[in-house]
N, C-alpha and C positions, 0 to 999 in steps of 0.2 A: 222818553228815557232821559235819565239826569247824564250832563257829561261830566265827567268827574274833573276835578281842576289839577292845576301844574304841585308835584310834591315835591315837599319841602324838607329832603331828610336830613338836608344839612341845620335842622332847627333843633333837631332831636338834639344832635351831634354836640351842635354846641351847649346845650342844655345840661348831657350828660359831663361836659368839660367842665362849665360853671358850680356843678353839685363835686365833683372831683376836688375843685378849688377848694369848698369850702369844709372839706373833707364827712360832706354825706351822702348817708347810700341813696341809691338809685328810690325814686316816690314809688312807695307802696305801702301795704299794708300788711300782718301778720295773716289776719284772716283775710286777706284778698281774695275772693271766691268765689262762685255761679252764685246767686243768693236762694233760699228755697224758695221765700213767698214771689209771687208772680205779681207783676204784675200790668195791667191792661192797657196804660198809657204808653204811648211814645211822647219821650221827651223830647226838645228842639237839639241841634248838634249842641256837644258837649253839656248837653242837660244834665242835673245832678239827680235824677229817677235812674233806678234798673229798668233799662226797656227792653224786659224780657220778650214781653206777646208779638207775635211773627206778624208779616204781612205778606201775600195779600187774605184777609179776612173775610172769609163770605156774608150776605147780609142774609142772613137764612127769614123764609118767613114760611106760612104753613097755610098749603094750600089747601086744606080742608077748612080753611078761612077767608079764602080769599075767593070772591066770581069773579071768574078767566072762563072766556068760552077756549073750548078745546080747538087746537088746530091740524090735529092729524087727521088727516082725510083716509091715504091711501101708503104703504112705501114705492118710498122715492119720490114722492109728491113736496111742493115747495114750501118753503118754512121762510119766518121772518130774519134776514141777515143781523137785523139792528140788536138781536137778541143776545148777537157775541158781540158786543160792544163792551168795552172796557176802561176803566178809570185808572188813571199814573197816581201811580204811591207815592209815599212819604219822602222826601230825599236824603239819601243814603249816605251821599257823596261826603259829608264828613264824616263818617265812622270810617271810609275805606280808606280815606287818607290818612287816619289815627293808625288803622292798622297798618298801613303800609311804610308807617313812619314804624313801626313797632318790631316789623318781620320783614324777613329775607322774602325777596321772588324766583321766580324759575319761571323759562319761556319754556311753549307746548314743545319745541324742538329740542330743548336740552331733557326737558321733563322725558320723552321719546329715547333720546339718546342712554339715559340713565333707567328706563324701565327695568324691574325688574321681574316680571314676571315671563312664561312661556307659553304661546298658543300654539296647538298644532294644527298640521291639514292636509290635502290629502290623503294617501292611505295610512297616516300616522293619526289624522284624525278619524276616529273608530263610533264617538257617540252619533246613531244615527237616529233622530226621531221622525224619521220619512216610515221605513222599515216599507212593508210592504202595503201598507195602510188598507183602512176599512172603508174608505169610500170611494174606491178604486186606486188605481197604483199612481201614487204620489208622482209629481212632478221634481224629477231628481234636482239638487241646485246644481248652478255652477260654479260656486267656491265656495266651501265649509270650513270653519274655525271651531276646532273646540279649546276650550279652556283646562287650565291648572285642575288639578283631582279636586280640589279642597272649593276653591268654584265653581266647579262640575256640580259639586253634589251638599252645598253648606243650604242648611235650612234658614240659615241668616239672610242672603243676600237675593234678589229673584230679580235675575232680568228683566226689565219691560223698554226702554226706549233707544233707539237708534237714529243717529245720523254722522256725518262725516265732513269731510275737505272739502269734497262737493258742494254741499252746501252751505260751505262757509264761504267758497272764492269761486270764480268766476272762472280760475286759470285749473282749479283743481291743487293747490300745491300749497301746503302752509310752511314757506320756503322752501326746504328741500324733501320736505317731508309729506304724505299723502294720508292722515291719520282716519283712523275710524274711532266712532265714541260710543259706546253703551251705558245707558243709566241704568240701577239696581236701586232697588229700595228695598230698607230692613223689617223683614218681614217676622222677624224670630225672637223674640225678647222671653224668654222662661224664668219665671221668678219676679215677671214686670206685670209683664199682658197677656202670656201665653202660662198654659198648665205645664207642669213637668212630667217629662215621659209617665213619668210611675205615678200623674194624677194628680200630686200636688197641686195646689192651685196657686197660681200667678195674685200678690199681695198688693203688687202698682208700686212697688221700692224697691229697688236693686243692694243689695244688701253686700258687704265688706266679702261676705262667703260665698257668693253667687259669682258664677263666672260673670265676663266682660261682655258677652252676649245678651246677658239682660238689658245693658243699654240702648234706649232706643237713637239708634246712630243716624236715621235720618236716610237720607241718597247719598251716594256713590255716581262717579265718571268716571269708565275704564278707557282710557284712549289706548288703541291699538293701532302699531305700523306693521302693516301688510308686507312693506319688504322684510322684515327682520323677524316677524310673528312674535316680536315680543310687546307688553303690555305694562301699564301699571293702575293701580287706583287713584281717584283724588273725590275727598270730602267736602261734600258742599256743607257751608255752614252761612249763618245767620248773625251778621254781624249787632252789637247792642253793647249800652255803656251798663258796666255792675254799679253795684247799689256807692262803691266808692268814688265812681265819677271816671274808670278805668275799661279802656276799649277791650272788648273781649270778646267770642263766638261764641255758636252753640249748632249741636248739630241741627239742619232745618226739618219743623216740626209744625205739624198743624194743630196743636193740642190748643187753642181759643176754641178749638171746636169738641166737645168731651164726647161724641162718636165718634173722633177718627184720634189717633195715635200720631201719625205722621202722615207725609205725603206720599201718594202713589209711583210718582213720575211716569205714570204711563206712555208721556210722550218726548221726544226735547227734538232742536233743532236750532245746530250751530251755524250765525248767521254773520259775519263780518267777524268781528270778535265778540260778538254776546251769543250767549248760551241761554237759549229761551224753554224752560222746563214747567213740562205741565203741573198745573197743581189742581187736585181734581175740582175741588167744588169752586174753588175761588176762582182761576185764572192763571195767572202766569208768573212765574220767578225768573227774574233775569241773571247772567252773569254772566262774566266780565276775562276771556282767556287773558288780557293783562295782569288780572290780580288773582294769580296762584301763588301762595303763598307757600314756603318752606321752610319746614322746620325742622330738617336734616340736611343744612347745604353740605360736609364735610361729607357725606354718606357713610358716617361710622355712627349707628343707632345705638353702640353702647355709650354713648359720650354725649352727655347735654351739651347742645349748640348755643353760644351766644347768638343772643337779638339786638334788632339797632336797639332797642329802646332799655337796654340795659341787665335786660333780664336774662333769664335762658328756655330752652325748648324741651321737650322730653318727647320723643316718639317710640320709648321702651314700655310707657304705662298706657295699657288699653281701656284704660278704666274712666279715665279724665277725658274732660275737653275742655278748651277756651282757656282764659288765666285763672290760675287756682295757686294759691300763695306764690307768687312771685314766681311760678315757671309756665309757660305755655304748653297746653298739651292737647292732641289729636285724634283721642281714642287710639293711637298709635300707628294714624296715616301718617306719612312724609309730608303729602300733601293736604291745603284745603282748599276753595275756592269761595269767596264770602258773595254771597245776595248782594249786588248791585242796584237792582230797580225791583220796581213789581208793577203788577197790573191786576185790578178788580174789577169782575164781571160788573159790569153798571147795575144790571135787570136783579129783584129780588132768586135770591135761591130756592126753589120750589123741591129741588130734589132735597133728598135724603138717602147717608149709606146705609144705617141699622134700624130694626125697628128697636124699640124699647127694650125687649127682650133680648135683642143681641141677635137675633135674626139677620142674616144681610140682604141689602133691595138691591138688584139689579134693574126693575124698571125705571122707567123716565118719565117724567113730567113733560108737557112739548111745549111750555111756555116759559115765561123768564129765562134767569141764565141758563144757561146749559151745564153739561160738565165736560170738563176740559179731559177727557177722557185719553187722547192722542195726539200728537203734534207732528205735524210733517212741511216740506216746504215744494211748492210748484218754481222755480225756476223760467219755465216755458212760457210764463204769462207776462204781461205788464201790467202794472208795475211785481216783480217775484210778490208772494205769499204766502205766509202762513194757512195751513189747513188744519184745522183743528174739527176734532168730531168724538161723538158720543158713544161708547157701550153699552150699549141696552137690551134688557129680554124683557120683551113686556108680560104685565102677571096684573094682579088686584094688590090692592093697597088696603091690608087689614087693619090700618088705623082710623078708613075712613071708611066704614061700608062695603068694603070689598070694593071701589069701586076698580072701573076697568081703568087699564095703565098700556095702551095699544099701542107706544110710541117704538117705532126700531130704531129711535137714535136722528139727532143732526148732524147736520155737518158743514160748513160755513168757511167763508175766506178771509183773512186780516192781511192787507196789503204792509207792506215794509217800504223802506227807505233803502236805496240802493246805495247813495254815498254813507248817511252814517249807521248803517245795522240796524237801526230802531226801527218799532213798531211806528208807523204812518199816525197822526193823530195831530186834533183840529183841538186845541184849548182844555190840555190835559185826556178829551176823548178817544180811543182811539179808531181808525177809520176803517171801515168793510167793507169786504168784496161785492161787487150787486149780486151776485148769487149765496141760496141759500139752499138745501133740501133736506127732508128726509132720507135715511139711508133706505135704500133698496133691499138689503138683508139686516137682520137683529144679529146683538150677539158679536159685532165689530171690533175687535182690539185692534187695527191699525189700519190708515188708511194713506195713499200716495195720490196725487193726482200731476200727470205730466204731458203735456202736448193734446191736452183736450181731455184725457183719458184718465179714467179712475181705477184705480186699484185696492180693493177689500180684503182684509184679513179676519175669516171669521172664526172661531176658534170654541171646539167642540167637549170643552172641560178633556178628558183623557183619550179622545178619539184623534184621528186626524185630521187636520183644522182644512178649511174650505179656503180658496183664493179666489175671490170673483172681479169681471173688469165690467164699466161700466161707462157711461155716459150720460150728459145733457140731452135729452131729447125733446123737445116743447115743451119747456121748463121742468121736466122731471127726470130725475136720476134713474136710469134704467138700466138692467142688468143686460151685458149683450156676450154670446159665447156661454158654453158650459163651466159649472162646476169645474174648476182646478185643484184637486185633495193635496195637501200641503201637507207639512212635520205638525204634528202634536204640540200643541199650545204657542202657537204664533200669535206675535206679538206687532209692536209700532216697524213705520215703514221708511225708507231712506231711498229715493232715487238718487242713485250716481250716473248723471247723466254723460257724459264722457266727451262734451261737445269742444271740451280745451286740449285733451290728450288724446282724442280720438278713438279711444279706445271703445268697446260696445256696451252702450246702457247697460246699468244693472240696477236690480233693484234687490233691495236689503233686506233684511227682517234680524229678527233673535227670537228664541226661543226661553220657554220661562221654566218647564218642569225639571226638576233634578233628577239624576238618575236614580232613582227610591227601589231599592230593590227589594225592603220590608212590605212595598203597596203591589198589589198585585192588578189594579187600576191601570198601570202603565204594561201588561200583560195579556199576552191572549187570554182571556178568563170569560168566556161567555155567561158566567153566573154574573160578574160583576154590574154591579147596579146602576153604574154610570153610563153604559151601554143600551142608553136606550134605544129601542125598537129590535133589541135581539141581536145586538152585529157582534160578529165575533172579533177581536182587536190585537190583532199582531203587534200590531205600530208600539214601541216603546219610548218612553218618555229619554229627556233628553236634553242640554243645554246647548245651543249652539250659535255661535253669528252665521248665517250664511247668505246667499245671493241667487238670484235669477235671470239669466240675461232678458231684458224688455224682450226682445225678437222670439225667445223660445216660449215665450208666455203668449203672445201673438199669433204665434203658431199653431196651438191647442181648439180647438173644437168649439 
C-alpha cells in the first residue's frame, strides 16, 4: 500500500495569495466538468488525460478457452491459497494530496459527534427479520439496531458489509469513541439501469427530469456509535484528474466492466486506519480514515462552504458529484472518502456476473481468481488476517455446454501488517495465509473465522438464512454442530472480540432485505415460489445490524 507523503496546504495558501496579488480569479474553467468520453488510461500524477477508468480492474479471460483441470473434489475440501494473490495498483498518493490541499477534513470522532442520523434498539427497535422463522426457531440476537424509516426501506441503498473498532485497534477504542461501520451499495438507479415502476425502461442517461436516484452513486459507510445510537453516511469516491488537468471524484464504479454497473461491497474491514472494501471480481479497494473529506464543515447545508483551494462546496445538489464548474459537489453527502490504494487478483478471472442475456451466474469457477465476495478479519492468529471468500450456488454454465459448475465457493487468508495496516506483500505481491479451502456449504454471504473456528452465513433468498460453525479438520473445512436458523437475508460478518474491554465476544452481521410490504415473499404465503420445498414462511424481511454473543452460538446443538 502507497504511504501517502507530508501535505502541503500552506502551498495552496500562498498560491491563492499570489493570484489575489495579481487580481485573478481562483485557475478554472467555465466548463470545468466530469468529462462524458471515458477514458481507459491512467495518467502519471498530475498528467494532463481524464483518468476516468477505476482500479482495481479485473483481467477477465473465458474459461470455455482456457484447459484448467477442475480442482473441486468434495465441500470443504482444500483449494489453492496462491489463487487469492494479489497485485498493488497504481499510486494514488498524488491525487489525495491535490485533493486534500483542495477540501476540508473531519476526524471519525467529530464525524461521530456531529452524526446526524437516529438508530433504534431494544423494544424501540421493532423490525424483526428472526420472526419465528422456517427452519426452526431462530437464534434470537443479543443487540439489534434498526435504522431511520427512509433506510429501513429505500430501494436505493442495500446493506451488505460489516465491521467495527474492533477491528481496526487492538485496545477497541478509536479514541473515545467505540464505532460500528456498514457498507451499502446502490442498488436502484430508474431511468439509468433499472425499469420504472410503470415498465418504462431504463435508457443508461439520467436525465435533467429524472430524480437523483437515477445516479449510480456507488457505496456508502454508515459509522454508527453504540453509545449515542446515532449514525451518519459517508461517500466513498474515486479520486482522478478531468480532462483540464483539475483534481476531482466520482462515485466508485466498476463500469471498465460493461456487466457490472458498480461495486457490490459485499465485504470491508477496518484495519489500523485503512478501510479494506471488497470489490467483487477484482479485489480490493483501499481507504484511508485520515482522508474524509468535508464539504459542509459550518453544518449549515443551505450555504455553499468555502474550499482551501478557492472554490466552494454544495451539499444542497444531489444530482452532482466531484468538481463541476468551479463548485465541489457530493451527490449531497457531507461527507466522502477517496480510494487510497487498490489491489488486483493476480490469477486470470474465469468467473462471470451475467450471461449475455442478462441472466445472473451465481456459480463459480474453482480456478483463477476468485471473487471477493466477503471480507472479514481473524485477529486470533499471527500474523491478524484478512478472510476473504466466495458466494456461490453451483448450476451449468449455458455458455459453455451446460457444463457442470460444482464449486460451493473458496475461502482463503491474506495476512496484514500489524504496525502499518497494510496488506503483507513481497515486491508489489501480496502474501497468503497457508491455508486454503472449499466452503463446506454453498450459498455463503459471510464469513468470520476466530480462535480456530469458522463461522458461515448462509442466506436462503426470503427464507431464514442458516448460520453454520465449522473447522480445520485434516486439511478440510468441516461443518461441526447443527444448523443455527438466523434473520432473513444475512449478510458479511464482524467479530468483536472484547479481549481489551473485556467485555463478551460478539459476533456481527446486518441484514439486506427492506421491509417490502407490496412483496409478499417476505410473508407467510406458502404459494410463494421462493419457498422452495413447500415451507410455510412467517419470518419477515427486514433491515437490521445486530449481534450474537460467540458463547450463545457455542451453546447450540
Amino acid at each position: 500500500m502507497v504511504q501517502l507523503p507530508t501535505r502541503h496546504r500552506w502551498l495552496t495558501a500562498c498560491a491563492l495569495i499570489a493570484l489575489a496579488a495579481t487580481g485573478l480569479a481562483s485557475p478554472a474553467h467555465a466548463d470545468d466538468h466530469t468529462p462524458k468520453a471515458r477514458h481507459s488510461s491512467h495518467a502519471p500524477r498530475h498528467g494532463h488525460n481524464s483518468t476516468w477508468t477505476q482500479e482495481p480492474k479485473p483481467d477477465y479471460a473465458d474459461p470455455g478457452t482456457v484447459m484448467h483441470p477442475h480442482t473441486f473434489g468434495a465441500p470443504g475440501g482444500s483449494t489453492d491459497p496462491a489463487d487469492f494473490q494479489m497485485i498493488q495498483g497504481s499510486d494514488l498518493s498524488g491525487r489525495i494530496a491535490d485533493l486534500d490541499a483542495a477540501l476540508y477534513k473531519q476526524g471519525v470522532q467529530d464525524l461521530m459527534t456531529q452524526a446526524n442520523r437516529t438508530a433504534t434498539t431494544g423494544i424501540d427497535c421493532t423490525t424483526d427479520p428472526f420472526g419465528s422463522g422456517d427452519r426452526g426457531t431462530p437464534l434470537a440476537p443479543t443487540t439489534k439496531y434498526c435504522w431511520q424509516s427512509d433506510d429501513a426501506t429505500t430501494k436505493e441503498w442495500i446493506p451488505q458489509a460489516v465491521s467495527g473498532v474492533s477491528d481496526a485497534q487492538d485496545d477497541e477504542y478509536w479514541g473515545v469513541k467505540r464505532p460500528i461501520t456498514v457498507g451499502s451499495y446502490d442498488a436502484w438507479n430508474p431511468g439509468r439501469d433499472n425499469d420504472w415502476p410503470d415498465g418504462t425502461k431504463g435508457d443508461g442517461v439520467c436525465q435533467s427530469s429524472e430524480p437523483d436516484s437515477c445516479n449510480e452513486k456507488g457505496v456508502r459507510i454508515t459509522f454508527l456509535d453504540p453509545d449515542t445510537n446515532k449514525y451518519r453516511h459517508v461517500l466513498l469516491v474515486w479520486p482522478y484528474y478531468n480532462s483540464f488537468n483539475h483534481i476531482s471524484f466520482d462515485a466508485v464504479h466498476a463500469d471498465e466492466d460493461p456487466l457490472q454497473k458498480g461495486i457490490h461491497a459485499g465485504g470491508m474491514v477496518w484495519y489500523g486506519n485503512y478501510l479494506y472494501v471488497a470489490d467483487t471480481m477484482a479485489g480490493i479497494r483501499v481507504f484511508d480514515m485520515r482522508d474524509i473529506m468535508d464539504l459542509n464543515p459550518d453544518q449549515d447545508a443551505t450555504v455553499d462552504d468555502p474550499t482551501q483551494d478557492g472554490l466552494t462546496s454544495n451539499v444542497q445538489d444531489t444530482r452532482q458529484v466531484g468538481r463541476q464548474n468551479n463548485v465541489w459537489y457530493s451527490y449531497g453527502y457531507r461527507y466522502v472518502m477517496p480510494q487510497v490504494a487498490t489491489w488486483k487478483f493476480a490469477q486470470p478471472q474465469y468467473n462471470k456476473n451475467k450471461y449475455q442475456d442478462g441472466t445472473s451466474i451465481t456459480w463459480c469457477e474453482d480456478i483463477g481468481a476468485p471473487k471477493d465476495s466477503y471480507l472479514s478479519l481473524d485477529r486470533s492468529t499471527t500474523p491478524d488476517e484478512l478472510v476473504m471468500g466466495e458466494y456461490c450456488r453451483p448450476g451449468q454454465d449455458k455458455d459453455h455446454s451446460n457444463q457442470s459448475k460444482p464449486s460451493t465457493g473458496r475461502i482463503a487468508g491474506i495476512p496484514l501488517n500489524g504496525t502499518t495496516g497494510e496488506i503483507s506483500s513481497s515486491g508489489g505481491i501480496s502474501d497468503v495465509s497457508a491455508w486454503g479451502n472449499f466452503l463446506p456449504k454453498d450459498g455463503n454471504q459471510g464469513a468470520a473465522k476466530y480462535q480456530g473456528k469458522f463461522y458461515l452465513n448462509q442466506s436462503h433468498l426470503y427464507d431464514s438464512g442458516s448460520l453454520w460453525r465449522a473447522t480445520i479438520t485434516g486439511g478440510s473445512l468441516l461443518t461441526n454442530g447443527n444448523e443455527i436458523p438466523t434473520a432473513v437475508g444475512p449478510e458479511d460478518m464482524y467479530v468483536e472480540h472484547g479481549t481489551a474491554t473485556g467485555a463478551a465476544p460478539l459476533l456481527w452481521s446486518v441484514t439486506e432485505h427492506r421491509e417490502n410490504f407490496e412483496d409478499p415473499s417476505c410473508y407467510d404465503d406458502p404459494t410463494d415460489p421462493y419457498v422452495g420445498g413447500g415451507f410455510v414462511e412467517p419470518s419477515q424481511c427486514g433491515r437490521v445490524l445486530y449481534a450474537h454473543k460467540l458463547s450463545s452460538i457455542a451453546a447450540q446443538p
